[in-house]
C-alpha positions as CSV (number, residue, x, y, z in Angstrom):
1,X,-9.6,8.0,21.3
2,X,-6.6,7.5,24.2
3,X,-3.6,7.3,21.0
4,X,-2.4,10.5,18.6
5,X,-2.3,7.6,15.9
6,X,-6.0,7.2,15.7
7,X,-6.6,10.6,16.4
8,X,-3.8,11.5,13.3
9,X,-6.0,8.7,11.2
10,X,-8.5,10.2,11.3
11,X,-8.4,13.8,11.1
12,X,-5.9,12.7,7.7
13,X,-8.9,10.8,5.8
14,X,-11.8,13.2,7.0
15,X,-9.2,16.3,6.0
16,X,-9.1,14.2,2.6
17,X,-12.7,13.1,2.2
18,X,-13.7,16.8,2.9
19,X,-11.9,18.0,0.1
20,X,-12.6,16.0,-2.0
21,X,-16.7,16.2,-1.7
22,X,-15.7,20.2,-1.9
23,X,-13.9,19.4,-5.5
24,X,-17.3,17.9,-6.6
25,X,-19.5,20.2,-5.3
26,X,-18.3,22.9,-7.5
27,X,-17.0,22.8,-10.9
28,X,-13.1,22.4,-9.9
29,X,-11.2,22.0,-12.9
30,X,-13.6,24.4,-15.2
31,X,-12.6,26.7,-12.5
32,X,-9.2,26.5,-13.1
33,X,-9.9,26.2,-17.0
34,X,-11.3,29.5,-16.8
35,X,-8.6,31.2,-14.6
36,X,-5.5,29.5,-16.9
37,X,-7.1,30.4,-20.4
38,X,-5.8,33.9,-19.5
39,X,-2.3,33.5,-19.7
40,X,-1.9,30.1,-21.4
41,X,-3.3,28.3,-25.2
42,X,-6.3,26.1,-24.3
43,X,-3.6,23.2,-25.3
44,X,-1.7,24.3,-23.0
45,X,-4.1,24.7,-19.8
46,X,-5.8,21.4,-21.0
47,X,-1.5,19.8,-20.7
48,X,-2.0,21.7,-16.6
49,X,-5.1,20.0,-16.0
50,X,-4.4,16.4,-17.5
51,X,-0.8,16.5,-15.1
52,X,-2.7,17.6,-12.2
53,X,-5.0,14.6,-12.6
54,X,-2.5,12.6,-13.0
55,X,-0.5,13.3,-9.9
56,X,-3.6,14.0,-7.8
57,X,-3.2,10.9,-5.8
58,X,0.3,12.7,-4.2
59,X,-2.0,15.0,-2.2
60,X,-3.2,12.1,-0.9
61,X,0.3,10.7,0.9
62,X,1.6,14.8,1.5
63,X,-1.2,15.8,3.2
64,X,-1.1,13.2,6.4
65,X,2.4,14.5,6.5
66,X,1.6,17.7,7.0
67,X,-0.4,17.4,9.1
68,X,1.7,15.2,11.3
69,X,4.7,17.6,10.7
70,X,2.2,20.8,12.0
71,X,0.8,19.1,14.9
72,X,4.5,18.2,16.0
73,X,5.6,21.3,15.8
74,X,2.9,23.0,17.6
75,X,3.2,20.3,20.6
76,X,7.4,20.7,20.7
77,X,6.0,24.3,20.9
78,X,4.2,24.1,23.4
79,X,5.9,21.0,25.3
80,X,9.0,23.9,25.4
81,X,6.5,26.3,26.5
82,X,4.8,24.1,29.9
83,X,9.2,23.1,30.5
84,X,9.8,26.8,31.2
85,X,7.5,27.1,32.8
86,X,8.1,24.3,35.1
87,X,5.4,22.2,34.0
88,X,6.0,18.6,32.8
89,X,3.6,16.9,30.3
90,X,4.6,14.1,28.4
91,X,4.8,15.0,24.7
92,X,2.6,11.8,23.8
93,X,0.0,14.1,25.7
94,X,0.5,17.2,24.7
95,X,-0.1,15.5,20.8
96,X,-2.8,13.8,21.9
97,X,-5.2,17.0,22.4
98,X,-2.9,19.7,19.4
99,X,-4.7,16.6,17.1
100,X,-8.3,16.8,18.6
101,X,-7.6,20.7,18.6
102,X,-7.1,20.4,14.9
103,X,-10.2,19.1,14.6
104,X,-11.5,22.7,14.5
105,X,-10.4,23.3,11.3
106,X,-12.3,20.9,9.7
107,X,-15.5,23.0,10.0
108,X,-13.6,25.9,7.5
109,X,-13.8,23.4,4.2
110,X,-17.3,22.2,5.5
111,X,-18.4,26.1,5.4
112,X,-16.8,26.8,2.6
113,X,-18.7,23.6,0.8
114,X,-21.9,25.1,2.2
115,X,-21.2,28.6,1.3
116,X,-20.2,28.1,-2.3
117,X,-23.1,25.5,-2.9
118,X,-26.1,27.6,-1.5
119,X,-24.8,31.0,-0.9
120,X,-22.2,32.5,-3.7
121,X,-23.2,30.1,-6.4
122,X,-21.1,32.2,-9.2
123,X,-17.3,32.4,-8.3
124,X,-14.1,32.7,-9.5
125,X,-11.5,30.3,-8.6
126,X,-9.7,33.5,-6.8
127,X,-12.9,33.6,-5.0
128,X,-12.8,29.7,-3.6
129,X,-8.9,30.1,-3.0
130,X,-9.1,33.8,-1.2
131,X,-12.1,32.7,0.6
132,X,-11.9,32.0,4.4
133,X,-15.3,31.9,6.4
134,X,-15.4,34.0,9.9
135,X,-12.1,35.5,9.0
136,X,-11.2,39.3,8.5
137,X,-10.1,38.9,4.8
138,X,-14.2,38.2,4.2
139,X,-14.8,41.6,6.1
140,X,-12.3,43.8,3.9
141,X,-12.3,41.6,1.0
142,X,-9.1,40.7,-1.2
143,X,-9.1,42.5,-3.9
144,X,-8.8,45.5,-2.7
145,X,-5.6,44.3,-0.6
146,X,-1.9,44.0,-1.5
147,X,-1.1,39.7,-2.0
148,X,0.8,39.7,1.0
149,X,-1.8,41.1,3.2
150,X,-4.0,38.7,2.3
151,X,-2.9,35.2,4.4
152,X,-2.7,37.3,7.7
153,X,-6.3,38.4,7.2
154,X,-7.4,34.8,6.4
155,X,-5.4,33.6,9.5
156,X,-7.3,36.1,12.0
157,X,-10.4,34.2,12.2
158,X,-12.7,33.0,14.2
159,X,-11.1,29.0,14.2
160,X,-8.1,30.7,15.2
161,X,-9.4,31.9,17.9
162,X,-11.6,28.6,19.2
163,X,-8.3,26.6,18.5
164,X,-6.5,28.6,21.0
165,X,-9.4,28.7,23.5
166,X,-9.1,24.8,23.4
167,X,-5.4,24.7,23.7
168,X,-5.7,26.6,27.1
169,X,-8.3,24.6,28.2
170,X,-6.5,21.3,27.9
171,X,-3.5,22.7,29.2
172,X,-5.3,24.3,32.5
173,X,-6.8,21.0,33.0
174,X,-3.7,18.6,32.7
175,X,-1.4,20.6,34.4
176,X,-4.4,21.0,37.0
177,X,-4.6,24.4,37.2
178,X,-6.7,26.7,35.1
179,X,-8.0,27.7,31.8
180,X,-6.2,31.4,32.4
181,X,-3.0,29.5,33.2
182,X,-2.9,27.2,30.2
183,X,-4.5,30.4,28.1
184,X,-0.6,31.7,28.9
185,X,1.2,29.1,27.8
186,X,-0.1,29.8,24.6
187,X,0.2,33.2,24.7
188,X,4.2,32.7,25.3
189,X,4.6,29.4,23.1
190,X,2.0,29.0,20.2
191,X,0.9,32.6,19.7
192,X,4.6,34.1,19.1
193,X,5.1,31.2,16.7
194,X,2.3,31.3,14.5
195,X,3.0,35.4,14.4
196,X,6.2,34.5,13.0
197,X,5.0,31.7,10.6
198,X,2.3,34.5,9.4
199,X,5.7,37.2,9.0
200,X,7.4,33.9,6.9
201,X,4.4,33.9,4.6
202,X,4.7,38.1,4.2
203,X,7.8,38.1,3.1
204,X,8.1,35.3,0.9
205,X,4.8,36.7,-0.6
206,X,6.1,40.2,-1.0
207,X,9.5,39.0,-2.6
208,X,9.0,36.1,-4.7
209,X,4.9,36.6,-6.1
C-alpha cells in the first residue's frame, strides 16, 4: 500500500467495523441503560438512547476525520521535527508510515472485545469506558484515582510505547540513518506534543467535569 489514501481507507472502516462488532459483543445500550437510570426517569434515558440511535450513523463520517486530522498533525509534527533537524522527507511520506503506525492501535478495541467477552464478563459501562489493556490505569485501577488522572494513565501503555518504537524505525530508515536517530526525532517532535495534548486533557478534566 504505496498511497496515505488507501492506507487512511482502510484503517477508517476497520477502526469502524471494530467497534462496532465490540457494540454487539456486549450488551451496549443496557449498559448505558443501567448507568443513566441513576440520574435520569427511565423515559428519560429511553429519549438518550432512541437520539443516540438515531444519530449513530454521524460517528460514522466524524471518525475518518479524526483520524485524518490526528495523523496530520502528528506528520506536520514530525515533518517540523526531521526540518530542524536538517532532514528532508516529503510530507506524503512522512503520512504514509504515521497511518500504518496507527495501525497499532487497532489491537486495543480487539483486546478489549476479547477481554470483556471471555475474561470480565460482568462490567459496568465505567468499566468498558475506563478500561485500557497493557496500560498503567489497569495496574492502579480508576477508581481509586482523581478523573483527571485517569486519561494520562490510560495513555501510558504499552501501544504507546510500540507506536513510538515504529515511528523511529521508519524514520532511521528513510532518512538512512538509524533507529536511535529517528528514536530522537520523536523524542523532540512527537513525545513533547502528545505530553502537552495529555496536560490539555488534565485541565479541561479538572475544570469543567
Amino acid at each position: 500500500m504505496k498511497y496515505p489514501f488507501v492506507k487512511w481507507l482502510i484503517l477508517s472502516i476497520g477502526t469502524i467495523l471494530i467497534g462496532e462488532i465490540f457494540k454487539k459483543s456486549i450488551p451496549f445500550y443496557e449498559l448505558i441503560y443501567n448507568s443513566l437510570s441513576q440520574q435520569f426517569t427511565i423515559k428519560q434515558v429511553k429519549e438518550i438512547i432512541d437520539i443516540q440511535k438515531k444519530w449513530e450513523w454521524i460517528n460514522y463520517i466524524f471518525l475518518p476525520i479524526l483520524l485524518l486530522l490526528k495523523t496530520s498533525a502528528i506528520s506536520s509534527i514530525i515533518y517540523i521535527g526531521l526540518f530542524l533537524s536538517n532532514k528532508n522527507l516529503k510530507f506524503i511520506i512522512i503520512l504514509n508510515f504515521v497511518l500504518k503506525a496507527e495501525f497499532i492501535f487497532l489491537l486495543v478495541p480487539i483486546f478489549k472485545i476479547i477481554w470483556f467477552y471471555f475474561f470480565q464478563t460482568y462490567y459496568t459501562l465505567e468499566d468498558i469506558q475506563y478500561f485500557y489493556p497493557l496500560s498503567a490505569l489497569n495496574i492502579v485501577g480508576y477508581k481509586d484515582l482523581e478523573n483527571w488522572f485517569i486519561y494520562p494513565f490510560q495513555v501510558l501503555n504499552l501501544f504507546e510505547l510500540f507506536y513510538i518504537i515504529y515511528l523511529g524505525y521508519e524514520i532511521g530508515k528513510l532518512t538512512n540513518t538509524n533507529a536511535d536517530y529517528g528514536l530522537k526525532i520523536v523524542a523532540l517532535s512527537y513525545i513533547p506534543s502528545l505530553l502537552l495534548w495529555v496536560t490539555t486533557v488534565m485541565f479541561f478534566t479538572l475544570n469543567y467535569p
